[in-house]
FIDREN-911555 format. One record per atom (N, C-alpha, C, O, CB): residue in three letters; x, y, z. Coordinates in steps of 0.02 Angstrom, whole numbers, padded with zeros to 5 digits, always signed. Glycine has a CB too. Layout:
N
ALAXYZ;...
***
This chain:
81
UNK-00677+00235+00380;UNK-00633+00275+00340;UNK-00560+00254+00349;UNK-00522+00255+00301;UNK-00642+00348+00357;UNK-00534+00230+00424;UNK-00488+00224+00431;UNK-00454+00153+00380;UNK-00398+00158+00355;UNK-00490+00228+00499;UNK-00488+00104+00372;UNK-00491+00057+00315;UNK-00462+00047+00236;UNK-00436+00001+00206;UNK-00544+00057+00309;UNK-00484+00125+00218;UNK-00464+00140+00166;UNK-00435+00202+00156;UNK-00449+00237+00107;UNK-00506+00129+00132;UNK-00386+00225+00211;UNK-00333+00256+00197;UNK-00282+00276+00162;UNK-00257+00332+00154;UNK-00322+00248+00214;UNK-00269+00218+00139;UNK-00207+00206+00073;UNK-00250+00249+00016;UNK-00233+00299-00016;UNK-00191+00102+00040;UNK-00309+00212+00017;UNK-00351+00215-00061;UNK-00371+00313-00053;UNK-00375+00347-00104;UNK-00453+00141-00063;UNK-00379+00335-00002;UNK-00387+00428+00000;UNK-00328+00446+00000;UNK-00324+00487-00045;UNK-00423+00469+00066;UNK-00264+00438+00031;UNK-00198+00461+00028;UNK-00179+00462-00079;UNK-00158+00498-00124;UNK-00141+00392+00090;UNK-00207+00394-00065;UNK-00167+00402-00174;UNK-00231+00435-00211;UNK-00220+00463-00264;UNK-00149+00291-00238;UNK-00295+00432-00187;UNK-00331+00477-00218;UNK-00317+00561-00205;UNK-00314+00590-00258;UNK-00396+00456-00202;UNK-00312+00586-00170;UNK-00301+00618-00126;UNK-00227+00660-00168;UNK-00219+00719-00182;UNK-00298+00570-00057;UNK-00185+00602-00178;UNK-00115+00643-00218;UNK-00128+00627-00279;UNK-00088+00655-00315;UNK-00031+00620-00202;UNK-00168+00593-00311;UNK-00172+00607-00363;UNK-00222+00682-00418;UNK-00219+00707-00474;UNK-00184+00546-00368;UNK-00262+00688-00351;UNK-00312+00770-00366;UNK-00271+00821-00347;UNK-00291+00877-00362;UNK-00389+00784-00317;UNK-00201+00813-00306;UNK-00171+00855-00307;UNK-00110+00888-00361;UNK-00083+00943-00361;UNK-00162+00843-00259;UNK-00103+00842-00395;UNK-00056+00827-00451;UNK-00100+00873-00514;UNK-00078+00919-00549;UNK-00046+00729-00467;UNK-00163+00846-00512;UNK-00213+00872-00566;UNK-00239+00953-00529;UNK-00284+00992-00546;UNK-00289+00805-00577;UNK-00212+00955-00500;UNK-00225+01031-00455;UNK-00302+01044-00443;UNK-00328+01100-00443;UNK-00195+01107-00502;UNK-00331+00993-00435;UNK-00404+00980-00421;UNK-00440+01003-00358;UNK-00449+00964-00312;UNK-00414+00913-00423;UNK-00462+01069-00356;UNK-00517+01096-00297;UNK-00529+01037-00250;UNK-00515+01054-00193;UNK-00597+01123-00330;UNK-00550+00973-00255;UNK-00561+00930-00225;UNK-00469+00898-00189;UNK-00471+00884-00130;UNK-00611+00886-00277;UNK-00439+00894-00204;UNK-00382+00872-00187;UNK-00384+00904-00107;UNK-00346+00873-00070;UNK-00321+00896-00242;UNK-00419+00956-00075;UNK-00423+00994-00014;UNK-00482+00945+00028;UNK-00479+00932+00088;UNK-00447+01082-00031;UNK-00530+00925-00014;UNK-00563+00909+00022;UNK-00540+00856+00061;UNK-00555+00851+00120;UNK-00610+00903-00005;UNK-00493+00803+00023;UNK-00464+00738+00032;UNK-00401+00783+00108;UNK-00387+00757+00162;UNK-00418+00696-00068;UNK-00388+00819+00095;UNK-00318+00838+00136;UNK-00353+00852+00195;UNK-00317+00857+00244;UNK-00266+00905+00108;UNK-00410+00860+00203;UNK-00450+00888+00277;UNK-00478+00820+00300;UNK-00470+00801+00358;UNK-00524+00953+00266;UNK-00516+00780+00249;UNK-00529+00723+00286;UNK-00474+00688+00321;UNK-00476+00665+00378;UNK-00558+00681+00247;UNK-00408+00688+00264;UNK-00360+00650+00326;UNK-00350+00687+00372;UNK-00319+00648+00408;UNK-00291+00627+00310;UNK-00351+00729+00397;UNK-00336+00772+00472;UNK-00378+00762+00490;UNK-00383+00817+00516;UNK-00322+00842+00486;UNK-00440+00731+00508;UNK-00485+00731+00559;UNK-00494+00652+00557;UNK-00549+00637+00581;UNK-00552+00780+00548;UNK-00459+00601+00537;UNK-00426+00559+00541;UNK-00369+00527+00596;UNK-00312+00549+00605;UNK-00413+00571+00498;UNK-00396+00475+00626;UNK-00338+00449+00679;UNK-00256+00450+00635;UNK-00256+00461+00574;UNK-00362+00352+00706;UNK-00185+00437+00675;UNK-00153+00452+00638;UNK-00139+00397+00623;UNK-00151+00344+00653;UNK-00115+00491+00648;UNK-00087+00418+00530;UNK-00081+00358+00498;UNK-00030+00316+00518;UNK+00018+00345+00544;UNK-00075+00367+00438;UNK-00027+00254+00513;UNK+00011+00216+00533;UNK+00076+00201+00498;UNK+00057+00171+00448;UNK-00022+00172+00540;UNK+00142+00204+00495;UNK+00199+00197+00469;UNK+00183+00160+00393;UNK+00203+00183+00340;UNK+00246+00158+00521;UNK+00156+00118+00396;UNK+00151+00082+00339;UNK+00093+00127+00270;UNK+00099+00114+00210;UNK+00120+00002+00371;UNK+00058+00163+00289;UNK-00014+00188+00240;UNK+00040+00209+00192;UNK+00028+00189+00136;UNK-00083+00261+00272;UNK+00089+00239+00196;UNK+00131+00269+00142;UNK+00149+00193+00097;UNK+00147+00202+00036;UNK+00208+00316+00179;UNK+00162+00141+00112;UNK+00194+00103+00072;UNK+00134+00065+00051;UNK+00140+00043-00006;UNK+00254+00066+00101;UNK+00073+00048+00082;UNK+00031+00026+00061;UNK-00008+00062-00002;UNK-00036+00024-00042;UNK+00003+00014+00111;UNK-00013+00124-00011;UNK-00032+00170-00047;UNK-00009+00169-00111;UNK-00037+00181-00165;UNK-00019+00221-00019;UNK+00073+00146-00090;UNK+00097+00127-00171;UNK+00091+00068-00195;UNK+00082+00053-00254;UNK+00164+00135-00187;UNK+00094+00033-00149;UNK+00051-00059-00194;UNK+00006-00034-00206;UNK+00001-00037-00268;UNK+00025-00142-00152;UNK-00062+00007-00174;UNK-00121-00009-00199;UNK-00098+00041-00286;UNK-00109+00014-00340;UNK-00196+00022-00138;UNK-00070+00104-00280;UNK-00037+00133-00342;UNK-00027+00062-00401;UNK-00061+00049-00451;UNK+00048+00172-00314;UNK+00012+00038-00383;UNK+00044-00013-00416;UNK+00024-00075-00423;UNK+00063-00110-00455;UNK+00093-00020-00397;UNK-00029-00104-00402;UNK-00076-00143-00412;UNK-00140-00149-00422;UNK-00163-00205-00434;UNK-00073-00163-00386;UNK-00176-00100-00420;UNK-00225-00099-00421;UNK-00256-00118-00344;UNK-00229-00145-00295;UNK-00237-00133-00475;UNK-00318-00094-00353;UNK-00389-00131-00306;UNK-00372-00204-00291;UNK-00326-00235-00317;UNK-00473-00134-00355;UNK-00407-00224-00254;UNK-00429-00309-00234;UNK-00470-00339-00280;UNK-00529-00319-00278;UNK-00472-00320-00164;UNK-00456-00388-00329;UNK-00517-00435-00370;UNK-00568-00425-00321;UNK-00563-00433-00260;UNK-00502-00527-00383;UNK-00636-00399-00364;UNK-00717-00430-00345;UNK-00747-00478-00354;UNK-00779-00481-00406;UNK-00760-00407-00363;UNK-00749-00526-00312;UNK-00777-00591-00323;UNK-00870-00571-00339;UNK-00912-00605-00368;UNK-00757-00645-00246;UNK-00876-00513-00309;UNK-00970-00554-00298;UNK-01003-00520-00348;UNK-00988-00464-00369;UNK-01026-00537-00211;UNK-01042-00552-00364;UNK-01091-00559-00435;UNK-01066-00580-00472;UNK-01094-00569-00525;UNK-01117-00510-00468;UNK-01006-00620-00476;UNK-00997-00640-00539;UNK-01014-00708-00583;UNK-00999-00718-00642;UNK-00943-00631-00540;UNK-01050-00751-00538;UNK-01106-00803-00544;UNK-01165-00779-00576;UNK-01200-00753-00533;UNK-01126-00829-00479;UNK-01194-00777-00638;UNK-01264-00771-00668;UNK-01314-00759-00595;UNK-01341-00711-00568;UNK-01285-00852-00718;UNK-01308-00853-00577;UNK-01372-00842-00536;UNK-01377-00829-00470;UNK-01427-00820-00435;UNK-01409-00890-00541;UNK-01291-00828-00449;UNK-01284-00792-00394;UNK-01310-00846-00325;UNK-01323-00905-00334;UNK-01329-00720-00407;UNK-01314-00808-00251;UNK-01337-00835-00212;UNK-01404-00815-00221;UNK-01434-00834-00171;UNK-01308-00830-00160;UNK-01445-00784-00262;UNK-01523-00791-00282;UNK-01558-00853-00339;UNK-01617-00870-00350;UNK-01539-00717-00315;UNK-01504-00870-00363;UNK-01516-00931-00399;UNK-01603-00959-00379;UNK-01656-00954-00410;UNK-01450-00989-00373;UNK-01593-00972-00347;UNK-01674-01000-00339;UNK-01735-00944-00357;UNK-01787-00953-00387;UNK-01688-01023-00252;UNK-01711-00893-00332;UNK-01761-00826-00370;UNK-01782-00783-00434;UNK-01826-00744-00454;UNK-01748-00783-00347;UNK-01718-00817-00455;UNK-01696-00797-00538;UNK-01752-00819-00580;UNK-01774-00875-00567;UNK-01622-00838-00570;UNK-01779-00785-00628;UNK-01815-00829-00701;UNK-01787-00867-00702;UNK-01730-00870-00679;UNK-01818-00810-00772;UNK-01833-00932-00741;UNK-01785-00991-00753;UNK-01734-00982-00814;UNK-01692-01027-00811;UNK-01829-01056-00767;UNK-01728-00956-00848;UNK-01682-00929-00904;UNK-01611-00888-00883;UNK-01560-00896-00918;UNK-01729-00878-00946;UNK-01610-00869-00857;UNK-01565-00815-00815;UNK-01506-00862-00794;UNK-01448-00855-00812;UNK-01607-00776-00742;UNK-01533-00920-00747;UNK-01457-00963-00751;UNK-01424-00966-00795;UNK-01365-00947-00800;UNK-01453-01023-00745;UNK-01474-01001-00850;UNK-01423-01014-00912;UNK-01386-00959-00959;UNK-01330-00964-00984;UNK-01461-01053-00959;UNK-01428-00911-00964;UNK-01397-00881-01021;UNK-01364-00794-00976;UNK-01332-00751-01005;UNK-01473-00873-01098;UNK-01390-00790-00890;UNK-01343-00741-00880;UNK-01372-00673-00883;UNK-01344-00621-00863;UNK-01291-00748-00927;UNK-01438-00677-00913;UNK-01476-00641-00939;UNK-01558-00639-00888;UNK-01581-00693-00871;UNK-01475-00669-01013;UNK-01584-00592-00874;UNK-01656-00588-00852;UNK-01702-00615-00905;UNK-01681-00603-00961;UNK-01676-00515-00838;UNK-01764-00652-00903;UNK-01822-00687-00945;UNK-01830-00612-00947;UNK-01821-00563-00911;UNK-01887-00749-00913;UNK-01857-00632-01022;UNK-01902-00555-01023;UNK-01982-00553-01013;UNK-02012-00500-01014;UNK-01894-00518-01099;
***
């Protein structure tokens, strides 16, 4: 949990903004939470302001299963039917 701190702090203010019943739930998990480190506040707003991290995986058709795939599936991306 401690990992993705930033990402519950801006979720977290953003259910509070929307005055969202859940916005509490987020405010208790961070208290039972080690404390945050000087930086989660500024990281919180890049992640605000940038988005997430690119997802690299799956984005190969055949992937690291390639060999398990229908033979069709490489090519077209698609399961044989």
């Amino acid at each position: 949990m401690q990992e993705h701190r930033e990402g519950i702090r801006l979720l977290g203010s953003a259910l509070g903004k929307l005055r969202s019943p859940y916005a509490d739930a987020l405010l208790a998990l961070e208290a039972v939470l080690p404390a945050a480190r000087t930086s989660t506040a500024a990281n919180a707003a890049r992640l605000a302001r940038e988005g997430p991290p690119s997802e690299l995986v799956g984005l190969d058709p055949a992937g690291a299963l390639g060999p398990y795939c229908p033979p069709d599936s490489a090519k077209t991306g698609r399961e044989a039917p």
